[in-house]
Legacy VTK file of the C-alpha trace (Angstrom):
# vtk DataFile Version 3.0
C-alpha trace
ASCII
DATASET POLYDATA
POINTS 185 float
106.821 96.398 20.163
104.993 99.308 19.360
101.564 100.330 20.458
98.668 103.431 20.085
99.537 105.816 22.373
96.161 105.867 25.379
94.772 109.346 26.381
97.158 109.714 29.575
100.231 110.244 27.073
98.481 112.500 24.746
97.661 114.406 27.014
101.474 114.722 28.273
102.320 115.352 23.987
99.526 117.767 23.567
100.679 119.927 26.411
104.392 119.670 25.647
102.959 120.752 21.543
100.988 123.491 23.502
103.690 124.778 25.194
106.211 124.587 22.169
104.194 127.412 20.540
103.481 129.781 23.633
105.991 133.017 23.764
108.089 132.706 20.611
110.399 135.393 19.022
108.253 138.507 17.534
108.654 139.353 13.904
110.308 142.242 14.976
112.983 141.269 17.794
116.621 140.903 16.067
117.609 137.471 15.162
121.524 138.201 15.375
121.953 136.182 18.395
119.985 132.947 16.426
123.211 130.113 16.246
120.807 126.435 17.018
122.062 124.350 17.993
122.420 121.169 15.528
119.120 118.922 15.273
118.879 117.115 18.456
117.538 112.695 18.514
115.188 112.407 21.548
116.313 108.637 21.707
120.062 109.535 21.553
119.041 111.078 25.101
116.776 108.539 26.393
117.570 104.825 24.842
115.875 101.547 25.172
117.691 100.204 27.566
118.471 103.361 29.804
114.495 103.714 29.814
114.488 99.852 30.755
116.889 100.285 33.776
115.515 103.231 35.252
111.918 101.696 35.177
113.541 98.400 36.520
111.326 96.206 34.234
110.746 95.801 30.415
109.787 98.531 28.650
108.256 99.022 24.845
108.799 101.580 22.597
105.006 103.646 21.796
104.157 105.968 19.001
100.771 106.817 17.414
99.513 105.646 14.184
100.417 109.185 12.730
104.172 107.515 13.418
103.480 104.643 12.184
101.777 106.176 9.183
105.022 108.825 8.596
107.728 107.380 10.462
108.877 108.527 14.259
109.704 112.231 15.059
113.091 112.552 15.715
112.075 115.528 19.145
110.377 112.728 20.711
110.769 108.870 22.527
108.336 107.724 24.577
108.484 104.585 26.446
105.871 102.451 28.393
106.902 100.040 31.429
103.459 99.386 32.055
100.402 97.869 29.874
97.457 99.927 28.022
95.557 99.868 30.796
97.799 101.219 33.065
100.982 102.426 31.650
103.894 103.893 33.199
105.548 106.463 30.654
109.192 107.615 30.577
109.879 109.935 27.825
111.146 112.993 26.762
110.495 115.752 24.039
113.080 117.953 22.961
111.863 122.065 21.986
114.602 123.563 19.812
113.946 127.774 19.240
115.421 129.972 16.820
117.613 131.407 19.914
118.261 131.124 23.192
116.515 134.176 23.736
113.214 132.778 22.647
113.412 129.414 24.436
114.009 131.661 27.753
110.782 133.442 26.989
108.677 130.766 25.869
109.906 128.661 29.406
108.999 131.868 31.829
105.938 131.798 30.363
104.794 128.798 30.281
105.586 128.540 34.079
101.935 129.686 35.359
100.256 127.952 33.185
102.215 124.622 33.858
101.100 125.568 37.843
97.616 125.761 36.531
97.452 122.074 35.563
99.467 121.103 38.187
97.065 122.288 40.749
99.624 125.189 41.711
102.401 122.672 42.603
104.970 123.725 40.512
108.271 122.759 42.086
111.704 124.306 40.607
114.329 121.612 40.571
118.219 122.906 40.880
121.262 121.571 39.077
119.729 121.095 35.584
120.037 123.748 32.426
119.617 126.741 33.494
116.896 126.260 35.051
114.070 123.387 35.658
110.275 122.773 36.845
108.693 119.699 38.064
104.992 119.574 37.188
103.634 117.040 39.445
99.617 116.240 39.997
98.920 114.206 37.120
100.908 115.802 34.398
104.132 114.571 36.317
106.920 116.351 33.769
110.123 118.158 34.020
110.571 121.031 32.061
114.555 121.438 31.684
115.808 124.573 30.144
119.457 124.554 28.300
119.910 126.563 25.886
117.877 126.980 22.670
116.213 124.008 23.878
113.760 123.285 26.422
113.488 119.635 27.192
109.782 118.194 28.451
110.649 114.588 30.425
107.393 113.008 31.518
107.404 110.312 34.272
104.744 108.965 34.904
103.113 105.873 36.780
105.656 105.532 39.762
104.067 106.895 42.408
106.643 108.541 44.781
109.580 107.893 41.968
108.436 109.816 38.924
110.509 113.191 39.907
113.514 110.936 40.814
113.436 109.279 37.022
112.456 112.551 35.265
115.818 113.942 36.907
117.830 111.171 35.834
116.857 111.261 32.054
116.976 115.287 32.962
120.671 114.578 33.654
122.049 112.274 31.557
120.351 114.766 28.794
121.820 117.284 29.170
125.631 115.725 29.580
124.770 114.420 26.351
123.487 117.696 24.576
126.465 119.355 26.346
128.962 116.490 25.095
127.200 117.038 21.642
126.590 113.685 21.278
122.847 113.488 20.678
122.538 114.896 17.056
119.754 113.637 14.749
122.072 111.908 12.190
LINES 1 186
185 0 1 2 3 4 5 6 7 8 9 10 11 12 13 14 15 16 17 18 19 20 21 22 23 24 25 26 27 28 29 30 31 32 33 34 35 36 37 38 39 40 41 42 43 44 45 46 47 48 49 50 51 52 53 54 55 56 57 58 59 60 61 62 63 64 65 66 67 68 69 70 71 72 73 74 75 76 77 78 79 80 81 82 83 84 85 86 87 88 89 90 91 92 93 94 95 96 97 98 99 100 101 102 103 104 105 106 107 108 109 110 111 112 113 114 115 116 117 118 119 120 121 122 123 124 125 126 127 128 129 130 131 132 133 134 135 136 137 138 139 140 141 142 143 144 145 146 147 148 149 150 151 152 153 154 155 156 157 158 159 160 161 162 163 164 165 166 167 168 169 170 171 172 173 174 175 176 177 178 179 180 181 182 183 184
């Protein structure tokens, strides 16, 4: 069942749209090195029922009535284990660049402001992409670099389990995207 999306997981979209744009390739930097990667399914990384078992109850599916009204986008699945009132989001939000290159840049700089809203508690997390932040305070993400891609994973609700879940869907994301088995069909 699908539902509105509530201000808590805007919030999480707006800043993961914000970031998307900050520190992209100039006009004038060569594009030689520019090979995507193919179109990448957010759900094909995060499915219903992974979602379900990690949050260890039922889960829906959300989206906003600009979904509804255009059908889903393909970068992002969001899921809520929670109700309205007090949901409890897993999702993630794939960030494909022209290159490598510019996914780097755009990631380094979007570290200080990510510590910014995190009330300067910015944690980097080993053993994912080349390289990954947890945002914790109450934007609770993981920002997973791999890539031309930058991955935004938002856990949220599960008090003293959100970095633990974010780094599971972090994970099994990046197998996939590495397996090339996640590719918007």
């Amino acid at each position: 069942m699908t539902r509105p999306l509530d201000r808590t997981l805007w919030t999480g979209l707006l800043l993961a749209g914000l970031l998307a744009g900050c520190g992209g390739a100039s006009d004038s930097e060569p594009q030689a090195e520019a090979t995507p990667t193919a179109p990448i399914n957010a759900c094909a990384l995060l499915t219903f029922d992974e979602a379900q078992a990690i949050a260890g109850e039922p889960v829906a599916g959300l989206s906003s009535t600009l979904d509804d009204a255009r059908g889903r986008d393909p970068s992002q699945c969001v899921y809520n284990a929670g109700t309205l009132e007090a949901p409890r989001i897993l999702g993630i939000n794939v960030r494909q660049f022209p290159s490598a290159r510019a996914a780097q840049r755009t990631f380094e700089s979007s570290k200080s402001y990510l510590d910014n809203l995190g009330g300067g508690k910015l944690v980097e997390v080993p053993g994912l992409g080349e390289e990954a932040v947890w945002v914790g305070a109450r934007i609770q993400q993981l920002h997973v670099l791999r890539g031309d891609i930058v991955l935004v994973i938002t856990s949220q609700g599960q008090p003293g389990k959100d970095l633990e879940a974010a780094k599971k869907i972090a994970a099994q994301a990046v197998e996939r995207m590495a397996a090339g088995t996640a590719a918007s069909g």
